[in-house]
C-alpha positions in Angstrom: 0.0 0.0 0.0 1.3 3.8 -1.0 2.2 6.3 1.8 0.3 9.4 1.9 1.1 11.5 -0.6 3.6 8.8 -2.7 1.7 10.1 -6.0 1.5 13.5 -4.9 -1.4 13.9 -3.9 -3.1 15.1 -0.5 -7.0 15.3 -0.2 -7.8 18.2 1.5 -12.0 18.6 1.4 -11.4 21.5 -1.7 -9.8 18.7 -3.6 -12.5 16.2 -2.5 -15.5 18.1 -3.6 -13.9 19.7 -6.5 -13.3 16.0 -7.9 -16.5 14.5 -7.1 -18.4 17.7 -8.6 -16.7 18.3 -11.4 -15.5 14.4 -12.5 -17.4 12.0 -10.4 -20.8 13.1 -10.3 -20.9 13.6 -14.2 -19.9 10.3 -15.1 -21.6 8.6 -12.2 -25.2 10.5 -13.9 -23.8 9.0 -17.3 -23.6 5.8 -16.2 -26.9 5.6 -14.5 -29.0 6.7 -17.3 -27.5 4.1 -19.2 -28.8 1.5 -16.7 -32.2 3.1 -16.6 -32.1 3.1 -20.7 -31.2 -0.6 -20.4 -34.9 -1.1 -17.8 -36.7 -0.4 -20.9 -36.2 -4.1 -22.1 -37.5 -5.2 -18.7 -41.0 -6.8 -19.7 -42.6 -6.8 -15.7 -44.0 -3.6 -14.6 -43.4 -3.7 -11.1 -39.6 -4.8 -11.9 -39.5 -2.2 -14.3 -40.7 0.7 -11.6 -38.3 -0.4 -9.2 -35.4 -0.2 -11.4 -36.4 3.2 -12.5 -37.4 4.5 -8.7 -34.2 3.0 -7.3 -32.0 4.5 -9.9 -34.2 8.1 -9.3 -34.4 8.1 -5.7 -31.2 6.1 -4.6 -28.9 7.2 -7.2 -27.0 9.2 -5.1 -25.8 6.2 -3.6 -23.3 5.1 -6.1 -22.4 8.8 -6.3 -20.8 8.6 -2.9 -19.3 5.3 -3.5 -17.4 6.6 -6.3 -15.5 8.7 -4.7 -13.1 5.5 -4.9 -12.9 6.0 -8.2 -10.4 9.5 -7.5 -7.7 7.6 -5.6 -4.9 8.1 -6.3 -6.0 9.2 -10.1 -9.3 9.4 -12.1 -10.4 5.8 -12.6 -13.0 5.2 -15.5 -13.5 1.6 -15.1 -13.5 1.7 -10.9 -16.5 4.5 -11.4 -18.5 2.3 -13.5 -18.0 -0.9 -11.7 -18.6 1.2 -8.4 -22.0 2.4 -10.4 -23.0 -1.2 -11.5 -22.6 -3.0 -8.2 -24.7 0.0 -5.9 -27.3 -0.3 -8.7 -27.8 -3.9 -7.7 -27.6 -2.9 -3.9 -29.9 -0.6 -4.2 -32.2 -2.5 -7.1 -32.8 -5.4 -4.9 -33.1 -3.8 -1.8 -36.3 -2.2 -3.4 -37.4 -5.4 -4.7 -37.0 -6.9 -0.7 -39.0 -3.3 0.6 -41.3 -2.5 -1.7 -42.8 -4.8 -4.0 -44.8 -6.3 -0.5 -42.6 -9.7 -0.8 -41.6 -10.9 2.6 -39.8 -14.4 1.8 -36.7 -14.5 3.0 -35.4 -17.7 0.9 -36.3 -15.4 -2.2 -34.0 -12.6 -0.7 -31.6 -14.8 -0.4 -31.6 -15.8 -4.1 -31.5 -12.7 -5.4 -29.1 -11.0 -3.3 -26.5 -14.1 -4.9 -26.0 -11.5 -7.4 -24.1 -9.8 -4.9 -21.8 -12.2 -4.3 -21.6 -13.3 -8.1 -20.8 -9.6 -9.3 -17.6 -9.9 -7.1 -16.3 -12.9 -8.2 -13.6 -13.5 -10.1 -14.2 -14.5 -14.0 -12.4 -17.8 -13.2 -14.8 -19.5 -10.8 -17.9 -20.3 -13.1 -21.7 -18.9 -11.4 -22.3 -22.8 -11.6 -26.1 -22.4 -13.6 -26.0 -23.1 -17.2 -26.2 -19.7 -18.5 -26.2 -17.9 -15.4 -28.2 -18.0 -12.0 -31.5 -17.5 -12.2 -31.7 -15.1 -9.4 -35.7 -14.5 -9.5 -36.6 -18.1 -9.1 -38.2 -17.9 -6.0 -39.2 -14.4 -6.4 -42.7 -13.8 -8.1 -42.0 -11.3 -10.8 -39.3 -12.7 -13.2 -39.2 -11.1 -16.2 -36.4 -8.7 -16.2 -35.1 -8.7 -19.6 -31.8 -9.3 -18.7 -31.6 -6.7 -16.4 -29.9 -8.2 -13.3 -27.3 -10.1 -15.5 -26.1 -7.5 -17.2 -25.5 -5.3 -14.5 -23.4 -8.7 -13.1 -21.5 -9.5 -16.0 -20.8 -5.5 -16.1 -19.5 -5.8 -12.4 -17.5 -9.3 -13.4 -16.0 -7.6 -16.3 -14.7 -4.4 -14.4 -13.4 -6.6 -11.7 -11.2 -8.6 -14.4 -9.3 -5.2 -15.1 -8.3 -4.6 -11.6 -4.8 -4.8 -11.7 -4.2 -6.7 -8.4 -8.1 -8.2 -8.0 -6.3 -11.4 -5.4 -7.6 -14.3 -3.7 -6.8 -11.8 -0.3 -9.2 -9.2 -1.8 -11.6 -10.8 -3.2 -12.3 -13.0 -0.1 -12.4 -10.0 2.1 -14.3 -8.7 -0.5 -16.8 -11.5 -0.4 -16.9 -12.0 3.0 -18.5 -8.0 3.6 -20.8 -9.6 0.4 -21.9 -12.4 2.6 -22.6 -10.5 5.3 -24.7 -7.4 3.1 -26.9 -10.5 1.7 -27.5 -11.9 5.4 -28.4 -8.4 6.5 -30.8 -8.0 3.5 -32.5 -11.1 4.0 -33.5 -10.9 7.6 -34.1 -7.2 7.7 -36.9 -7.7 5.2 -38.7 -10.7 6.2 -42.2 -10.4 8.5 -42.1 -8.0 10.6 -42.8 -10.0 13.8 -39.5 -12.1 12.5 -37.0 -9.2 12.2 -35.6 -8.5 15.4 -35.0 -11.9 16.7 -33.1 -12.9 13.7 -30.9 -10.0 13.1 -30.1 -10.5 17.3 -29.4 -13.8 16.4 -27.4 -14.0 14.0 -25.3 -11.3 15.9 -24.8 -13.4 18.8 -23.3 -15.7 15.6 -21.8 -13.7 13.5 -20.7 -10.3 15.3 -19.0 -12.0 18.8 -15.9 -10.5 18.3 -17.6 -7.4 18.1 -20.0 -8.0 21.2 -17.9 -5.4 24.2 -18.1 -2.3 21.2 -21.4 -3.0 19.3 -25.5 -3.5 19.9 -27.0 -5.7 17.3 -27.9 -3.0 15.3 -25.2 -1.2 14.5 -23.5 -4.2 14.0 -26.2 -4.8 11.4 -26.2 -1.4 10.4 -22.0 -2.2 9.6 -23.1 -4.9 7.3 -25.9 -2.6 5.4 -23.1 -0.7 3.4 -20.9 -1.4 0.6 -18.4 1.7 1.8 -16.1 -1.4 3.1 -16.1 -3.5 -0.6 -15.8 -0.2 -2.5 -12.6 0.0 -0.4 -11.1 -3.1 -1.3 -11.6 -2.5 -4.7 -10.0 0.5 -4.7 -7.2 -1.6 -2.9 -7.6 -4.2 -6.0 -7.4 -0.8 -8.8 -4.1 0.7 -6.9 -2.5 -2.8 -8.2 -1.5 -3.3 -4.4 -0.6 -7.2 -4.2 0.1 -7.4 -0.6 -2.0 -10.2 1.3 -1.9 -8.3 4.6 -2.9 -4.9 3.0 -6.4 -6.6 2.2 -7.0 -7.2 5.9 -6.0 -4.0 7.0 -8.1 -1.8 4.6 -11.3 -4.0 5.6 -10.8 -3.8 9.4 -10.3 0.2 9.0 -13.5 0.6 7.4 -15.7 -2.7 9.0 -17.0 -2.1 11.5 -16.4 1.4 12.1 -16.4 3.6 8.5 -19.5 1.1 7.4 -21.6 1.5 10.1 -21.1 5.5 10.4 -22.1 5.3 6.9 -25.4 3.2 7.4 -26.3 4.8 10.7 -26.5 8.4 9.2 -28.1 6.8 6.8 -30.8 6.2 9.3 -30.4 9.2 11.3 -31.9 11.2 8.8 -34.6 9.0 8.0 -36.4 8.7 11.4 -39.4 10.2 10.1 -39.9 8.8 7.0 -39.5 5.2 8.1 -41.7 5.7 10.8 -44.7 6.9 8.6 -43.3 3.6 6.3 -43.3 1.2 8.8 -39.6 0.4 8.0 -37.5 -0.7 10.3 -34.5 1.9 11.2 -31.4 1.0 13.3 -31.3 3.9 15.2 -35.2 3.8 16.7 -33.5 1.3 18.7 -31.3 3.7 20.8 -33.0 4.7 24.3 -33.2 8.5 23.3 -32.1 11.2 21.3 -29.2 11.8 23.6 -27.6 8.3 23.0 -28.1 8.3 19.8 -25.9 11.3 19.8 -23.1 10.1 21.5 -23.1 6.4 20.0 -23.3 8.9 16.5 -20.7 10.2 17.8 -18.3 7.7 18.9 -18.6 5.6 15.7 -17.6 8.8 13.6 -13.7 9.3 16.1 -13.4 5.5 15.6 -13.7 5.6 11.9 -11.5 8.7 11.9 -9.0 6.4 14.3 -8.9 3.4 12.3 -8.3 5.4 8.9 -5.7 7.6 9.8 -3.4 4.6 10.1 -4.0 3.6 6.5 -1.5 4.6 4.1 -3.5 7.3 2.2 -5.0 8.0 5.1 -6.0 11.9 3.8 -8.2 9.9 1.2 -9.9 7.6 3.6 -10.3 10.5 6.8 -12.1 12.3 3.9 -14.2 9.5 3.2 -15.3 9.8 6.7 -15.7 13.3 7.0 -17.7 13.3 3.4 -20.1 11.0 5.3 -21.1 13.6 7.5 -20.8 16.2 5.4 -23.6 14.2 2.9 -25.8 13.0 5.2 -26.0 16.2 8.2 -26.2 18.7 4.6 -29.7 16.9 4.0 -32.8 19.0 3.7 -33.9 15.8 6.1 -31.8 17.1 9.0 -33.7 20.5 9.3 -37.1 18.9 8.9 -37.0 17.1 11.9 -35.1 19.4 14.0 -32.1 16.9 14.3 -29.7 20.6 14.0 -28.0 20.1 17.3 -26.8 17.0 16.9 -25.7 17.7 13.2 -24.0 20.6 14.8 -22.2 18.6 17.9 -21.3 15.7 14.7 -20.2 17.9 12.6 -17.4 20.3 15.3 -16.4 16.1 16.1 -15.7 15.8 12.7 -13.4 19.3 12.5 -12.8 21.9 10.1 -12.4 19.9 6.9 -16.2 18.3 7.5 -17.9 21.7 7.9 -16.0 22.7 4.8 -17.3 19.7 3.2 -20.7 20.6 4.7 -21.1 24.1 3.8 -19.9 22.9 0.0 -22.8 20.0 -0.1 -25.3 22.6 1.1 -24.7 25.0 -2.0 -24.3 21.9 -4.3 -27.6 21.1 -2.7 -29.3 24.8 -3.5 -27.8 24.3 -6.8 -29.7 21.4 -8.1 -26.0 19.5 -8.4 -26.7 17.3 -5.3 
């Protein structure tokens, strides 16, 4: 892994937002209307206006993510395989939310194309042709919508200069645990909360002293921590170790920032949705605040001993920046503790935040 500032380069939050507004954002927007041109061919409605409405209302998404795609240099091909593999995040999780399917075994099955996107083009998906990721799912007719944006994903991954069995197991691993996540959050309601506690009495024991079940399941919500690695995999980085140390610097800690805001901003519109959200489960507004709070200085603490570790702080500080410059925030009177997140964060996150608010006024957010 480089040192900070190897290439030359040091991201300071000018440099950050200048290169995600000006380079990111535009090719990110090109690349998801070429996904939404491609939901034309899908043949099911309700497939069809889940495509579109994730791509609409989500799409924002897999602009953040590809702020991978900067480090160290401009990276066409990271962007677009950044862009392709959110649009299936954020494709299916509609499909498990809001197409009033609640069977888990089916969420299972599609979510595979999560783990198939990231893996390499030398292990075959085993189905003659492909999976058929809808088969337990009752609309089916995609037009080869899901595929594509997996062989896309399987393609891009192929050009990574240093994509390694390190990476891509860490990188399937974080896969594993997104598809558990998606599968359990979205089952019946009655169902949720007893799974997702236990399968972190399973699966998150290391992280028991630090972590409710939760934000331990918020951690495994976002794809901050594969984007990461692939990043890693697009440097050309063939260190074993390095793979391990970029995913424990952003899982738990970077990820579940991430996913928490994520929630933090939604309190009000979940609640009217019925949707579950992670951080209803704090005792009050105050804990929520400080638990906010401490995940943000961990993620800043486990990313400043990366190599590149301006890149990765900014990563961090970009989350709060995004999330505490929504519209969302002021609605629901959640100022003061955007304010106490956002002094935590320091001077290069209310930079960050002051630029996402006019990028906001501006129609370029």
């Amino acid at each position: 892994m480089r040192k900070d500032n190897e290439d030359g380069v040091r991201w300071t939050a000018a440099r950050l937002v200048g290169g995600m507004s000006l380079w990111v954002a535009p090719r990110v927007g090109r690349e998801l209307a070429r996904w939404q041109a491609a939901l034309r061919k899908c043949p099911d409605p309700e497939l069809r206006r889940q495509g579109i409405s994730s791509i609409r209302h989500k799409g924002f998404h897999a602009v953040g993510g590809s702020v991978f795609g900067l480090d160290p240099r401009p990276s066409g091909n990271l962007v677009s395989l950044i862009v392709a593999y959110q649009t299936i995040s954020d494709y299916l999780d509609n499909l498990c939310d809001r197409a009033g399917v609640e069977d888990g075994a089916a969420f299972c099955r599609l979510h595979q194309a999560m783990l198939d996107a990231v893996t390499s083009l030398a292990t075959p998906l085993g189905d003659a042709g492909g999976r058929d990721y809808y088969a337990l799912y009752p609309h089916r007719a995609d037009g080869g919508y899901l595929r594509s944006l997996v062989h896309e994903c399987r393609h891009r991954v192929a050009r990574l200069p240093a994509y390694h069995a390190a990476i891509e197991g860490e990188v399937l691993r974080l896969a594993g645990l997104y598809r558990d996540l998606q599968v359990y959050k979205h089952v019946r309601r009655e169902e949720r909360v007893p799974l997702l506690a236990d399968w972190f009495a399973r699966e998150g024991a290391g992280w028991r002293a630090d972590l409710a079940w939760w934000e331990f399941a918020a951690a495994c919500g976002s794809t901050l921590g594969i984007f990461s690695l692939l990043n890693l995999a697009a440097q050309g980085d063939r260190s074993p170790e390095a793979a391990g140390t970029v995913s424990r610097a952003y899982f738990p800690w970077v990820c579940g920032l991430h996913i928490l805001m994520d929630y933090f901003i939604d309190q009000e519109e979940d609640a009217r949705e019925g949707d579950l959200n992670f951080v209803s489960f704090y005792r009050d507004s105050r804990e929520c605040r400080e638990r906010l709070g401490y995940f943000l200085t961990r993620a800043l603490e486990s990313t400043s001993a990366l190599p590149g570790r301006s890149f990765h702080q900014g990563v961090v500080k970009g989350i709060a920046a995004l999330y505490l410059s929504d519209p969302k925030v002021q609605a629901a009177g959640l100022d003061d503790v955007a304010a106490f997140l956002l002094d935590r964060a320091g001077p290069d996150a209310i930079s960050m935040w002051r630029a996402c608010r006019l990028l906001r006024r501006t129609g370029r957010l």
